[in-house]
C-alpha positions as CSV (number, residue, x, y, z in Angstrom):
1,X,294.7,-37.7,134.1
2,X,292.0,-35.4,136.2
3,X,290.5,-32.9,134.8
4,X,288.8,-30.0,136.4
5,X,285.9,-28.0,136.1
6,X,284.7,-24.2,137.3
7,X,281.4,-24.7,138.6
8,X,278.6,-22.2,140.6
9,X,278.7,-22.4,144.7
10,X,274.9,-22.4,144.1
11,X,275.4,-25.3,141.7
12,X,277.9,-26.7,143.6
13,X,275.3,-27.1,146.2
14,X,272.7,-28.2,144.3
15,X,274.9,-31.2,143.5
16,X,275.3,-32.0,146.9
17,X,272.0,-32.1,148.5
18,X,270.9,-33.8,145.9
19,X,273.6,-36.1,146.2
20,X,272.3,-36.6,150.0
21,X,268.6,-37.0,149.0
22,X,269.8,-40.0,146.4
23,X,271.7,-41.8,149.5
24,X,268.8,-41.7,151.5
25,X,266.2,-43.0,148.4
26,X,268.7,-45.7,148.2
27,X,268.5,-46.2,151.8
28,X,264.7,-46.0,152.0
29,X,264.3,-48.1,148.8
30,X,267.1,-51.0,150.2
31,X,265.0,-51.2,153.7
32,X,261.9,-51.5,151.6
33,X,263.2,-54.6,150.0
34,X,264.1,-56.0,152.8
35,X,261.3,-55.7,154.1
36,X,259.1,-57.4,151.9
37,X,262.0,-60.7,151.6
38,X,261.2,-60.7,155.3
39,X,257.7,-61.1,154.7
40,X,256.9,-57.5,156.8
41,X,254.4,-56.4,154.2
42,X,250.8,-57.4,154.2
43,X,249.3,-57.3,150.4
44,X,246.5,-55.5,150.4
């Protein structure tokens, strides 16, 4: 069963920049990693 809620446009956008801004953290965050596994980082 779905329920619904009533929410704000202006928190209705809120929710979905931040939802982009997460995605690319995630993104950022992921490249990161792979980056150091690939040795690409120098310690310093």
């Amino acid at each position: 069963m779905n329920e619904t809620v009533t929410i704000s446009k202006r928190e209705y956008d809120d929710l979905k920049r931040f939802e982009k801004v997460d995605k690319e953290l995630l993104q950022d965050i992921a490249h990161g990693i792979k980056d150091i596994l690939e040795g690409k980082i120098k310690e310093i």
